[in-house]
C-alpha positions in Angstrom: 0.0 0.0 0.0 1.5 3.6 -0.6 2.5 5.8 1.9 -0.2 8.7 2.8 0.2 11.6 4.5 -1.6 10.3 7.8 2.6 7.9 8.0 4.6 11.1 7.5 2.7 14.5 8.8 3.3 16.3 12.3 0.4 15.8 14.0 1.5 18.7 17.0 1.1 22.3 14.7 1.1 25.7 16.3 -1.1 27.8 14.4 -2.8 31.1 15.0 -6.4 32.8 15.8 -7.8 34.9 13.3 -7.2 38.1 15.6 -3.5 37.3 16.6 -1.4 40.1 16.3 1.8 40.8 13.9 4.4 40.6 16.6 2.8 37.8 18.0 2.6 36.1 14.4 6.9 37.4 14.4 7.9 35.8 17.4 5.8 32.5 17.2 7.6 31.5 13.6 11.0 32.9 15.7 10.6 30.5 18.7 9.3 27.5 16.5 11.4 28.1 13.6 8.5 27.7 11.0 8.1 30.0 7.9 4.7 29.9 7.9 1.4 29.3 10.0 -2.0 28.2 9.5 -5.0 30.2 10.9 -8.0 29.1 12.5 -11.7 30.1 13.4 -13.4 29.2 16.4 -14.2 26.0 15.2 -10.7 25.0 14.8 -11.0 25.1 10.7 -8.0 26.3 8.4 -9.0 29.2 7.4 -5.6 30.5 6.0 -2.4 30.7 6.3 0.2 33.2 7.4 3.8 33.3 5.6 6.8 35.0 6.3 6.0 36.5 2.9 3.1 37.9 4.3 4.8 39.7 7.0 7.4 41.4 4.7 5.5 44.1 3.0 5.3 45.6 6.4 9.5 45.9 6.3 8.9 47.4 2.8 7.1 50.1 4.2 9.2 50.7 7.1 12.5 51.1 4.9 10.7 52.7 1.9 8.0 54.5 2.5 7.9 56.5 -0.6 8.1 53.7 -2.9 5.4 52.0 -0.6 3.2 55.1 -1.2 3.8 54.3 -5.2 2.9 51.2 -5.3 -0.4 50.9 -2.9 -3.2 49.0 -4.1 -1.2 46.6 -6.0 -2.0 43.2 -4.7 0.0 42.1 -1.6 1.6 45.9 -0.8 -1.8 46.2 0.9 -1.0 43.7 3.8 2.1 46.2 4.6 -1.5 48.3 6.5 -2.9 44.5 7.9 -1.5 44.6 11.8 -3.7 41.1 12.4 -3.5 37.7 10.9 -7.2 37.6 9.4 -5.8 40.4 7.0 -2.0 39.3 6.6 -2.8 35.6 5.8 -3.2 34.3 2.7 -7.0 32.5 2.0 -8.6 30.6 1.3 -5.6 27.4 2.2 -4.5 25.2 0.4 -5.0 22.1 2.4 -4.8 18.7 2.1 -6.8 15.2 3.5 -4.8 12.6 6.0 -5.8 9.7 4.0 -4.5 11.2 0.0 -0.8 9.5 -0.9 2.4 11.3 -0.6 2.7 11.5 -4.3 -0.4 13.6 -4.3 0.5 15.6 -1.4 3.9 16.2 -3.4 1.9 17.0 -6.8 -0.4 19.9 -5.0 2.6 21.3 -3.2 4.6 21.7 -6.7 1.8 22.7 -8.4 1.1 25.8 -5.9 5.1 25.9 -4.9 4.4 25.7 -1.2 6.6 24.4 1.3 4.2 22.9 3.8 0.8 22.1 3.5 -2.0 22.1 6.4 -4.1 18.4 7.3 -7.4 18.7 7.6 -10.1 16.4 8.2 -14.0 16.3 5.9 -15.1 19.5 7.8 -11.5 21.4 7.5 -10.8 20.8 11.3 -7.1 21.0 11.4 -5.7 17.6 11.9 -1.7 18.1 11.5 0.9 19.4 8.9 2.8 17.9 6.3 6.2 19.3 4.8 8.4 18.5 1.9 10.9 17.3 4.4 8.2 15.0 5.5 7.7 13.5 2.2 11.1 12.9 2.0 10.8 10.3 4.9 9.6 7.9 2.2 13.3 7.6 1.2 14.4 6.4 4.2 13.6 3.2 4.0 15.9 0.3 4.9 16.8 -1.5 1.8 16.0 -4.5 3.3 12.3 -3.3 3.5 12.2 -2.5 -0.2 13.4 -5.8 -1.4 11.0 -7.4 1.1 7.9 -5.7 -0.5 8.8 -5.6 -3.9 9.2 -9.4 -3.6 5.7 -10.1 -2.0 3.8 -7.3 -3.6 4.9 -7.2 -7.0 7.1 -10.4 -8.0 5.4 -13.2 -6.2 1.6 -11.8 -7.8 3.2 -11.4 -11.3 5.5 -14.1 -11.3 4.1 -17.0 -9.4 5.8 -19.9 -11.8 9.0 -18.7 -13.5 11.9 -20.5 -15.4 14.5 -19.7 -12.5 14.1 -17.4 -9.4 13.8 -14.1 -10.0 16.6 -11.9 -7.7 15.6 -8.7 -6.0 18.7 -7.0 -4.8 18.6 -3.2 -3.6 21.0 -0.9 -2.8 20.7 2.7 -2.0 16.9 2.0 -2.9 17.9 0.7 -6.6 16.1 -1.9 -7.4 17.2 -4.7 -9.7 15.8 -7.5 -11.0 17.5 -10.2 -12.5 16.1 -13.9 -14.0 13.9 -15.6 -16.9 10.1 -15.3 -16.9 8.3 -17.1 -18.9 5.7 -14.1 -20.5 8.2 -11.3 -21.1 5.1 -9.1 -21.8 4.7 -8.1 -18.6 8.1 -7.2 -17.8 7.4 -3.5 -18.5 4.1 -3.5 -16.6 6.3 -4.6 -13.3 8.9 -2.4 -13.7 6.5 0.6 -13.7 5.4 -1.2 -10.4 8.3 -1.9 -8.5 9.5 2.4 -9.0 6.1 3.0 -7.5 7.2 1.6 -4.5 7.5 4.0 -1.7 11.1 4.3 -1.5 12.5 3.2 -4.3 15.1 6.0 -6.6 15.4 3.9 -9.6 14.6 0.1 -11.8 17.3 -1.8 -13.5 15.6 -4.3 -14.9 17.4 -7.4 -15.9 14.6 -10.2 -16.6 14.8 -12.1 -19.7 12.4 -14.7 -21.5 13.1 -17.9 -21.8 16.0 -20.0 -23.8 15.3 -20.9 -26.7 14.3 -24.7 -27.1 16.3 -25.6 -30.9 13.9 -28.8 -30.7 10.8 -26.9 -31.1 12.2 -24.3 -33.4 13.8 -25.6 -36.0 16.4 -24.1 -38.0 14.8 -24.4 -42.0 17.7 -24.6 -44.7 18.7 -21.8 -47.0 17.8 -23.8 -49.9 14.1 -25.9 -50.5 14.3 -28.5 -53.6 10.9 -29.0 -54.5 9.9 -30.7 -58.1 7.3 -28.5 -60.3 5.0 -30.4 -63.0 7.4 -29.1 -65.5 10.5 -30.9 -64.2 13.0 -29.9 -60.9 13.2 -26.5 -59.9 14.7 -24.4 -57.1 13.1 -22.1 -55.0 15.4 -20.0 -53.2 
């Protein structure tokens, strides 16, 4: 089964009330070294989330006021005004659910180019976070553990009867598979399986159909001498 994000997320999060204030939102990221913070209604649902780059337009108007004044109105300059997380966080969140895969998790994180993404539950009731660091943890599987489920999961349920013993070695979580199959058809379909294991870096895929039985395939001369109605004849 792949990894989800309920195996790898922090379940303890500090996040922050709608009406907490800037230097509160400043000193909380400090002391828990986080760049960013989800925010909460009274119900405990994500409502948003608070970034450091949602703090810095303030700095921007502190060292340049004039071009601050210049550039008002222009989307984010406005939160340089906001002095409570409501206005300085970001919203709506982008969240995610406990029980999606860490590939999916990864896929919305790239796709919006955040770091960290909040957990919620069906109602949006924070639930834990999940960073790229902890989708990296995937990776850190023992070696040992690899082989042990690409054996059972994938090799033993393609490759039940085989013409020698397939061997599944890994190292640094490359896979590779050596041995004869008998149906060499579904050699790509397996490799595709074994690099979605959770874990694995890379497939070298070594299987092979097969020897050739010279018995049942016969080797036909160059030449055929056949005899026509007309008299002998070659056909080449």
């Amino acid at each position: 089964m792949p990894y989800l994000v309920s195996d790898v997320m922090t379940r303890t999060v500090v996040a922050l009330r709608k009406r907490a204030a800037f230097k509160d939102i400043a000193r909380t990221m400090r002391r828990w070294k986080v760049s960013a913070l989800p925010v909460l209604d009274g119900d405990r649902r994500v409502v948003g989330v608070v970034s450091e780059a949602d703090l810095l337009p303030k700095e921007m108007l502190r060292d340049a006021p004039d071009l601050y004044a210049r550039s008002r109105g222009r989307p984010g300059i406005a939160k340089a005004d906001a002095t409570a997380a409501e206005d300085l966080m970001t919203a709506p969140a982008v969240t995610v659910r406990s029980d999606v895969t860490v590939a999916c998790a990864a896929r919305i994180m790239a796709q919006h180019r955040l770091k960290r993404l909040p957990v919620v539950d069906d109602k949006g009731v924070l639930q834990g976070i999940v960073s790229r660091t902890d989708l990296l943890k995937v990776f850190l599987r023992e070696d040992a553990e690899i082989a042990g489920e690409v054996r059972r999961e994938v090799v033993a349920r393609f490759f039940g009867v085989t013409v020698e013993p397939i061997r599944v070695d890994v190292r640094d979580g490359v896979v590779t598979l050596t041995g004869r199959v008998r149906d060499t058809s579904l050699v790509p379909v397996v490799t595709r399986l074994v690099r979605s294991v959770e874990g694995v870096v890379d497939v070298d895929c070594a299987l092979y159909g097969p020897p050739r039985d010279l018995n049942l395939e016969p080797v036909l001369p160059d030449e055929v001498r056949t005899e026509w109605a007309d008299g002998p004849g070659t056909v080449v």
